[in-house]
N, C-alpha and C positions, 0 to 999 in steps of 0.2 A: 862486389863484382860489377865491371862496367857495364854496361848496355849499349849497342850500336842498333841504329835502327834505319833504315837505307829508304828514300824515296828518288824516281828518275822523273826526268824532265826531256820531250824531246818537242823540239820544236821548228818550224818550218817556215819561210819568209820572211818579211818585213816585220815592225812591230805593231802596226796597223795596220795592215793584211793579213799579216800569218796566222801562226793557228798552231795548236802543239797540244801535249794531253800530260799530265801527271799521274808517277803510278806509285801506290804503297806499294813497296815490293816485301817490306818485314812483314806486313801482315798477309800481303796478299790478298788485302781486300779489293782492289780495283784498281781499273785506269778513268783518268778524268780529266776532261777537255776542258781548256784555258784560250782566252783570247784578251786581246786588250780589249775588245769591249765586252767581254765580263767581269774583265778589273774594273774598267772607267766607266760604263753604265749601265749597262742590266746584264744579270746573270743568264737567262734566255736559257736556262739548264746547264752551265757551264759553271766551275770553280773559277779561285782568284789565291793569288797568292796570300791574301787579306782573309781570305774565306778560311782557308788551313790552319794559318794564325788564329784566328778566333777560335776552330775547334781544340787545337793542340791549349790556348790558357784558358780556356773554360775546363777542359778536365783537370790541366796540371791545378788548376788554382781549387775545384774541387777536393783533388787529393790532398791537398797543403790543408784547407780547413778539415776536411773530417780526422786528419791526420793529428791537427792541432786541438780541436776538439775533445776525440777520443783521448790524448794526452795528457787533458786535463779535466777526464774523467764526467766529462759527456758528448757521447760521444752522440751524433747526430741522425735521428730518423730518417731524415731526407736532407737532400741539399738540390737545387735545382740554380745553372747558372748558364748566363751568356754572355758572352763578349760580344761587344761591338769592336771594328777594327776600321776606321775612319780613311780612307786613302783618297789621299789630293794629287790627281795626276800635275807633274810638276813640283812635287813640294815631298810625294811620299806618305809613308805611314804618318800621321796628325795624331793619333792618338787610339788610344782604347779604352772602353767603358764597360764595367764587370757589374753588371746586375748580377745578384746571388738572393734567395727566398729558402730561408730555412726551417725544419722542424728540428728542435736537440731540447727536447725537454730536462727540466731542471735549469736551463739557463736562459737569462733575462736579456730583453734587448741591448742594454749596452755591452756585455760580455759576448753578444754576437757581432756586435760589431765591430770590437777589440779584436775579434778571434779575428776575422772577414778581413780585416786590415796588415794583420800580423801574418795568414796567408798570402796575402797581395804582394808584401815586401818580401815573403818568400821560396815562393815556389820558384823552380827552376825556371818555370819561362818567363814570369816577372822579372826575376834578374837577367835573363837573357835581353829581353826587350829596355835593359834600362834608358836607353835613350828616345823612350817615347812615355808620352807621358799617362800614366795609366791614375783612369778614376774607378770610385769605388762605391755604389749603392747597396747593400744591407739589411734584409727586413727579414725578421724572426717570424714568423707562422703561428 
């Protein structure tokens, strides 16, 4: 069964003046103010389109390891990850960097980071983002 999940964007002025907010509307968790210079240089309390990106492949890539893990029968105590999401005004998303620190006893660092890599090639947002290039650090707990 599909899933659709809705976020809005409204926005006001110039792109260096204006000002606009993003809202979950599928969860209904909130609205969140955007500006270009919370894209291009300090957040100041404000989101980034870069910001959203990083939360949405740090969970999907999440669920792809414990997923992949538990599939192959260990399944993981903890997983703890972050995206970095690199943005060069003029140039765009540069890249992303997936730090991930795991606990999955029974399994040895190299099968963590077989798993860790095999996540990265396939969680949905991985494949969505393929045209940026995504790296990948790995460290077993």
């Amino acid at each position: 069964m599909a899933t659709t999940r809705t976020a809005n964007a409204h926005w006001e002025g110039s792109l260096l003046e204006g000002a606009g907010t993003v809202s979950l509307d599928s969860s209904n968790l909130g609205r969140y103010e955007v500006t270009w210079a919370s894209r291009a240089e300090k957040p100041e309390g404000r989101t980034s389109p870069e910001e959203l990106i990083a939360a949405a492949h740090a969970s999907c890539f999440s669920m792809a390891l414990s997923h992949g893990l538990a599939g192959a029968g260990t399944p993981p105590a903890s997983l703890d990850t972050k995206a970095d999401v690199t943005f060069q005004p003029g140039e765009g998303i540069t890249g992303i960097h997936l730090t991930v620190r795991g606990s999955v006893p029974g399994l040895d660092s190299d099968g963590f980071a077989a798993a860790a890599e095999a996540a990265k090639q396939n969680c949905p947002v991985s494949k969505a983002l393929t045209g940026t290039t995504i790296t990948l650090e790995a460290t077993l707990e």
